[in-house]
C-alpha positions in Angstrom: 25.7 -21.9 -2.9 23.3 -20.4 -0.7 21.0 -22.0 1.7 18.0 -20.4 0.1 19.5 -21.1 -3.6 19.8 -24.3 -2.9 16.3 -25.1 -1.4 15.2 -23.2 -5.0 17.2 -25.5 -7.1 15.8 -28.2 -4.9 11.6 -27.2 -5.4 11.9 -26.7 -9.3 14.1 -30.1 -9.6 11.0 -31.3 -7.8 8.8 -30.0 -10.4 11.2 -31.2 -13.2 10.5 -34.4 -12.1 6.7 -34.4 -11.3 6.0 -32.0 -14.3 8.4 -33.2 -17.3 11.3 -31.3 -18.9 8.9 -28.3 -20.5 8.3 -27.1 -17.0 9.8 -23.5 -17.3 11.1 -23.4 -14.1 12.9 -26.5 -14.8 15.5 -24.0 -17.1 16.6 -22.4 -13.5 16.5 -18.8 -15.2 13.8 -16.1 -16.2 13.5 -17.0 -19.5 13.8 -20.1 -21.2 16.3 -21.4 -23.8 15.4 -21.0 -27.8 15.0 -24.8 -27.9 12.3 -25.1 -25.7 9.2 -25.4 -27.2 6.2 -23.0 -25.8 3.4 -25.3 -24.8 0.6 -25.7 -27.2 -3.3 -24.4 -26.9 -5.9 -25.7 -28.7 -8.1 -23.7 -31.4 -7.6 -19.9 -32.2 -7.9 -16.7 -30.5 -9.7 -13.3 -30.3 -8.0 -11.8 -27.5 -5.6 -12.6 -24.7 -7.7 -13.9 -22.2 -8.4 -16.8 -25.0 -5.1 -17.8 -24.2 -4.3 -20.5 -21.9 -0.8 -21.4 -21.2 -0.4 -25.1 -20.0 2.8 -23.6 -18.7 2.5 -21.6 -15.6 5.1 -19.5 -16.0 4.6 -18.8 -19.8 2.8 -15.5 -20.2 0.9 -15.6 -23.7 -1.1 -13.0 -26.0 -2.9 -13.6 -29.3 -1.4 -12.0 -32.1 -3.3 -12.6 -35.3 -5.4 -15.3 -34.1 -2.7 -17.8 -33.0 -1.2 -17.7 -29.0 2.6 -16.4 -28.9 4.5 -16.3 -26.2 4.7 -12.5 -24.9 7.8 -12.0 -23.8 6.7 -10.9 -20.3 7.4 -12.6 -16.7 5.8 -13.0 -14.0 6.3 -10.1 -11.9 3.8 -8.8 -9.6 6.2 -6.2 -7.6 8.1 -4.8 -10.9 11.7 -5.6 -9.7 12.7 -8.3 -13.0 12.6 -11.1 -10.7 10.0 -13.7 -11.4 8.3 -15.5 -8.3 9.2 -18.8 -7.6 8.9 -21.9 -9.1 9.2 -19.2 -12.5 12.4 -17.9 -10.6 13.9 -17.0 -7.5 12.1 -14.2 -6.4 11.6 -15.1 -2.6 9.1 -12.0 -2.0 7.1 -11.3 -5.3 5.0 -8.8 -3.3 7.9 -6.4 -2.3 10.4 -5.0 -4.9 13.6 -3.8 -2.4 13.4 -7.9 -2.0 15.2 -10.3 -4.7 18.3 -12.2 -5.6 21.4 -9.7 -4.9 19.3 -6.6 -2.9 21.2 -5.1 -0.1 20.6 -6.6 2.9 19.6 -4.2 6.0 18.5 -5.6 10.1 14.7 -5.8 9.7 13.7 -8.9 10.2 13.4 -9.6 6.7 15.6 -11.8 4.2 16.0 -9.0 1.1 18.5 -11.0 -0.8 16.7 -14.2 -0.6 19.4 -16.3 0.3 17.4 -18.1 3.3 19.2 -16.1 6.0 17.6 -12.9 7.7 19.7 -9.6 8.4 23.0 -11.4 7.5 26.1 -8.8 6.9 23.7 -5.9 8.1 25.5 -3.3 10.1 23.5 -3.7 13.1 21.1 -1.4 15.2 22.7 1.8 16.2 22.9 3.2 19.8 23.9 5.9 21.1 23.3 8.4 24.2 21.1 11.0 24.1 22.1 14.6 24.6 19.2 15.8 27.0 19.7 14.0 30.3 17.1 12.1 32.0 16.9 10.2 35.4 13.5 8.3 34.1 12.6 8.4 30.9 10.1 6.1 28.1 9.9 6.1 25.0 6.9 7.0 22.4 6.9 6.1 18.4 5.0 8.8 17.1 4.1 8.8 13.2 7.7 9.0 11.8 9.8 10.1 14.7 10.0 9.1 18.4 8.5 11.1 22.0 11.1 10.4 24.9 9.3 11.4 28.0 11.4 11.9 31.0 12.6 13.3 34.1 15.3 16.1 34.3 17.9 15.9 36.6 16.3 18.9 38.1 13.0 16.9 38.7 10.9 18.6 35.9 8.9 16.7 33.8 9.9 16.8 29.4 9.1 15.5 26.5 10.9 15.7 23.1 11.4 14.6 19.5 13.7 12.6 18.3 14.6 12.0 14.3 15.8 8.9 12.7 18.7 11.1 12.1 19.1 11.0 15.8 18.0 15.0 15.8 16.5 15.7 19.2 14.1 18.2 19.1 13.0 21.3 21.7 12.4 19.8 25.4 8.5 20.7 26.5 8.7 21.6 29.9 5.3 20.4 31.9 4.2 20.5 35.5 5.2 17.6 38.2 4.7 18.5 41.1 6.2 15.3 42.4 10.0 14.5 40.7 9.5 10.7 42.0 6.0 10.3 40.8 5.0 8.2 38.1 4.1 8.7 35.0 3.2 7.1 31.5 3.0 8.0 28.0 1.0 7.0 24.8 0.0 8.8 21.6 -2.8 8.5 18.7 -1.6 10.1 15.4 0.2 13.5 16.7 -1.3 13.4 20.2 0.9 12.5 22.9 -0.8 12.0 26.4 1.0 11.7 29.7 -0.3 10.9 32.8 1.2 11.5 35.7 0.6 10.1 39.4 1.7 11.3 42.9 0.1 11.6 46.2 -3.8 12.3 47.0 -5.4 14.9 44.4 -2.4 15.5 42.1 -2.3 12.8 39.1 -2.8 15.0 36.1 -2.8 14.5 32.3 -1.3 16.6 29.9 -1.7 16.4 26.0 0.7 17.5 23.6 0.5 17.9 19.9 3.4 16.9 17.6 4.2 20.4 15.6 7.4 19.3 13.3 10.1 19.3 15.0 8.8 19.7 18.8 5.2 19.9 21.0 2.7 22.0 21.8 0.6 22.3 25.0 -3.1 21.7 23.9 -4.8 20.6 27.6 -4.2 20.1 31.0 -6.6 18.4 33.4 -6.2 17.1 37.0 -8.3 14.1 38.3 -9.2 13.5 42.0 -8.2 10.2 43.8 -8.7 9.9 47.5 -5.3 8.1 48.1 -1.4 8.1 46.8 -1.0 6.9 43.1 1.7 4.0 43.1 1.7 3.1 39.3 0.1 4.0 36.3 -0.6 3.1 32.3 -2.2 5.1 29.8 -3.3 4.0 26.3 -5.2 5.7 23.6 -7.4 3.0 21.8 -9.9 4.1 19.1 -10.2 7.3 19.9 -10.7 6.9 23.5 -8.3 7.4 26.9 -7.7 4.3 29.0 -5.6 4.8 32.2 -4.8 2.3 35.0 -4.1 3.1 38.5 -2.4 1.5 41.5 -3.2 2.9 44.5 -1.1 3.2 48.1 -3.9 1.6 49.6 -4.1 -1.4 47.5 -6.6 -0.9 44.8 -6.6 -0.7 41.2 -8.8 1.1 39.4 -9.1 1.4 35.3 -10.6 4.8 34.2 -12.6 4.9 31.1 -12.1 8.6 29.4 -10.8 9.7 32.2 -14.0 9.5 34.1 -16.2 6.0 34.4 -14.4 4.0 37.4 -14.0 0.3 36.6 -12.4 -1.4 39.9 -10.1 -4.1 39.2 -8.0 -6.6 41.8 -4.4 -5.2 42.5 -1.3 -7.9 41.7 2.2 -7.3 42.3 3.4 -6.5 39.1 3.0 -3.0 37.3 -0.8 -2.7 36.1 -0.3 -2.9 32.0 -3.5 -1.5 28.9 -3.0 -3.4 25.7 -5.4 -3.7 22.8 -6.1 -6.6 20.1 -6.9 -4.4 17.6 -10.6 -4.0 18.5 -11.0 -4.4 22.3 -8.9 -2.9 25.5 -7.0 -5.6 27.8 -6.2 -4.7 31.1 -3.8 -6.6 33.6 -6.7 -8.0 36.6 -4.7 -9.3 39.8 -2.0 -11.2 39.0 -2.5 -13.4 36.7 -6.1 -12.7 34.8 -6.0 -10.4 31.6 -10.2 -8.9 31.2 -11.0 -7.6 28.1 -13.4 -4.2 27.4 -15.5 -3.0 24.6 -15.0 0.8 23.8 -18.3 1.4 25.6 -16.9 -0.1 28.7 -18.9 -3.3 28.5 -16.6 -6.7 29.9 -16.5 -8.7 27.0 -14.2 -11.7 29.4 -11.3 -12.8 31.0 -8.6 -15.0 30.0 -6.3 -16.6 33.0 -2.7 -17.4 32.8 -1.2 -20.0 34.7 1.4 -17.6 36.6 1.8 -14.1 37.7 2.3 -11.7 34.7 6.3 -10.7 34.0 7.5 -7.1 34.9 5.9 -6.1 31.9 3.6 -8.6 30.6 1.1 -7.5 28.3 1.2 -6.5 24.8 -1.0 -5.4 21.9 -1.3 -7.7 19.1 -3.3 -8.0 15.8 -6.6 -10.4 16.9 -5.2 -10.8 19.9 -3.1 -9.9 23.3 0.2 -11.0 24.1 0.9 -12.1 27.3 4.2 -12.7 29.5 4.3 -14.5 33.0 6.6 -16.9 35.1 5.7 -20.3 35.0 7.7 -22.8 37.5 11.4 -22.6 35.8 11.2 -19.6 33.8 8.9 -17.4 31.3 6.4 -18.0 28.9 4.7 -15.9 26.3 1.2 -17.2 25.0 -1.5 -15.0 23.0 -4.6 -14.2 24.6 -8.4 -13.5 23.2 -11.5 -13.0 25.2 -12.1 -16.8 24.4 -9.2 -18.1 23.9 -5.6 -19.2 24.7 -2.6 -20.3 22.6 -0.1 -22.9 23.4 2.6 -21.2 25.5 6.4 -20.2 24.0 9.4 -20.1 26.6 11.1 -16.8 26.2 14.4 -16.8 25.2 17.6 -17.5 27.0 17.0 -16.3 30.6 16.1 -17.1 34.1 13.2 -16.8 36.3 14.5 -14.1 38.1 14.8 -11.7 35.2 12.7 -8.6 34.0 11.1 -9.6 31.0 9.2 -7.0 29.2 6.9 -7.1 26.0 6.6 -4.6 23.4 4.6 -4.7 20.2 6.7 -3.3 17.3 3.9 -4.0 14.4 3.8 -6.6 13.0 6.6 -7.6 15.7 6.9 -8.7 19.2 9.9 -7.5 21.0 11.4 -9.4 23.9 13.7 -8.0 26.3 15.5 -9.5 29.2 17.1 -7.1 32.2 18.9 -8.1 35.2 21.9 -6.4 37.3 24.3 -7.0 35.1 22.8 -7.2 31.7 20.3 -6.7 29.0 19.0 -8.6 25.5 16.2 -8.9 23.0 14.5 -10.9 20.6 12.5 -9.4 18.2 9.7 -12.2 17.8 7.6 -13.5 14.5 4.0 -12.7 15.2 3.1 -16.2 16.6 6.1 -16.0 18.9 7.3 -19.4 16.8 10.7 -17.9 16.7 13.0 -14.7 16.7 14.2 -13.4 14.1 16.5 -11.0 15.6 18.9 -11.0 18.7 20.5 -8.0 20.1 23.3 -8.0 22.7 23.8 -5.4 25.8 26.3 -3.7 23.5 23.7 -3.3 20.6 21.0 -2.1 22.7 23.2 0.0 24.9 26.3 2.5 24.7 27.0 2.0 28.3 28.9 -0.7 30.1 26.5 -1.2 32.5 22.9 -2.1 32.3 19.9 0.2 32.3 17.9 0.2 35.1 14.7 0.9 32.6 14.4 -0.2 29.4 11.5 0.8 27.3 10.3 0.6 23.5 8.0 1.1 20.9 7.9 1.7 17.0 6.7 4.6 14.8 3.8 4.6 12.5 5.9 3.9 9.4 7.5 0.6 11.7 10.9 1.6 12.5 11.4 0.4 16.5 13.5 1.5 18.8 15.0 0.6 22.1 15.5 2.7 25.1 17.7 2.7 28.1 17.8 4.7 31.3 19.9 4.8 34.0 18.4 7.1 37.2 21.4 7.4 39.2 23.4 9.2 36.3 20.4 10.8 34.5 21.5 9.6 31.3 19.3 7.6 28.5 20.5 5.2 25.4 18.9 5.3 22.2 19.0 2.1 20.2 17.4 2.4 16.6 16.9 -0.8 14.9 17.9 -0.2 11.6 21.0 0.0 9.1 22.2 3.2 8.1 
């Protein structure tokens, strides 16, 4: 018997025993037995809200006065399955989840036998035809934007299906192969920014068109010194971008234009959002927090220096990664405050540990030398309900020297991994078919 059978057969035993023997759900089936008797209402009826059942799961209507027993279960999400304690429907709110549904790697326990993803086939990887020597990864509404350097040092971007179709490559200007760059989108807008030495970070915007993108603006944006690294986000409607500078400042830009200076730390400078206000990476270890008018609504500090990548949006909140004295530790962050913190997963201090928000998700990835995992986290970081090995996230032996990811608007997430010295970039999507 399964484990989530049994903890059924457990709860309506319970009730059996609190409740006495006409308890429906004490029959262990959807409908009851001929020989047990429909509980009684007092008085008449009129109509079918005059009906009271003393049974909860005993739907009744009046039919010529008197309250009969309808013949209907509960069952909010139409699949036959009542909810339990009136059956064994684990999920009442989602019909492609009850007793005997077909198990697939989301996260989610379809069957409802108490055990998440079991028999699923797993995520599939494999390479991706266009080669890349850096490349990140976009989810756009229901397909992904892989951004990357050509071998030949020209800056593309591309579609790529859930069938794994990749689309046209869009060919923009770079005039610096090594420079960096970032990429985030809002609805069918992609936006890329790109960094390099004194007077050449650019943005470019693309529009999703079906299968590919199209050009729609171009803009260059003056900096006095070398850009070094680089984030871009597009948060209600309005462009946030990051900068690290060769000479050791970092500056967030407000739509492109109003200059907010923040303190340089040594990891990567990150933009995350809580759903209503942008979170920036401050120094090394303080996360500040912005209205969409640029007003500082607060800081939260963390008690060590944020992990390679170590912010994340979040619903109500920011999630934050950093190493504390053995390890890592992920904690959720609001202007005011600060949850207690979770250790990530299976790792060691030394390891690049990145955080990605895959709605209503938080994926975990570890990277060092010689390999590469995730955990794709509940949304209080209480536990994972996903683990995926070097093998699953990769089709190479080796592992990636980048690893990015990111989920499309519908919620399918993907991993992917890029190797610079062999221009060549794995595609891991996590689902089952």
């Amino acid at each position: 018997m399964s484990s989530r059978r049994a903890w059924t057969l457990a709860l309506l035993s319970s009730s059996c025993l609190l409740g006495g023997a006409q308890f429906r759900g004490c029959q262990f089936d959807e409908r009851p037995p001929d020989d047990v008797p429909l509980p009684e209402t007092m008085g008449g009826c009129l109509v079918d809200r005059d009906c009271v059942s003393s049974d909860m799961c005993v739907v009744l209507t009046c039919v010529a006065g008197s309250c009969v027993d309808s013949g209907f279960i509960l069952d909010d999400d139409g699949d036959r399955y009542a909810p339990i304690p009136c059956g064994v429907d684990c999920d009442d709110t989602n019909a492609s989840v009850f007793p005997g549904a077909t198990e697939i790697c989301d996260g989610f326990d379809q069957d409802c036998d108490g055990t998440i993803d079991e028999d699923a086939p797993g995520i599939r990887t494999s390479p991706l035809l266009e080669p890349f020597a850096r490349a990140v990864i976009v989810g756009m509404e229901s397909q992904y934007a892989v951004v990357g350097v050509t071998p030949t040092g020209e800056l593309g971007a591309m579609l790529v299906g859930r069938d794994r179709v990749e689309g046209p490559l869009t060919i923009l200007e770079m005039p610096d192969p090594s420079a960096p760059f970032a990429a985030s989108r809002d609805a069918r807008e992609l936006s890329i920014v790109i960094g390099g030495g004194a007077g050449e970070p650019r943005l470019h915007v693309l529009t999703e068109t079906g299968d590919g993108f199209v050009a729609s603006g171009a803009m260059s944006f003056t900096t006095d010194v070398e850009v070094t690294h680089l984030d871009v986000a597009l948060i209600g409607g309005q462009r946030w971008v990051v900068l690290d500078t060769a000479a050791g400042s970092r500056v967030l830009l407000r739509g492109m234009e109003e200059r907010i200076d923040l303190a340089i730390g040594s990891a990567p400078p990150r933009l995350a959002t809580d759903g209503r206000l942008v979170a920036v990476t401050d120094g090394d270890d303080t996360v500040r927090f912005f209205r969409a008018d640029g007003v500082d609504m607060g800081s939260q500090r963390v008690p060590g220096p944020f992990a390679t990548r170590g912010l994340a949006s979040g619903d109500g909140s920011v999630y934050v990664a950093y190493r504390d004295a053995f390890d890592h530790a992920i904690t959720r962050v609001t202007p005011m405050t600060t949850t207690s913190p979770t250790t990530a997963p299976f790792g060691d201090r030394a390891d690049e540990v990145s955080l990605f928000y895959l709605a209503p998700r938080l994926l975990v990835t570890r990277r060092n030398p010689t390999s590469v995992r995730a955990w794709l986290m509940d949304a209080t970081v209480a536990r994972y309900e996903a683990t995926f090995e070097m093998g699953q996230i990769t089709s190479s032996l080796e592992s990636p020297e980048e690893v990015s990811a990111d989920a499309t608007g519908d919620g399918l997430g993907a991993i992917l991994g890029a190797y610079p010295l062999t221009a060549q970039s794995s595609l891991a999507i996590l689902e089952c078919r």
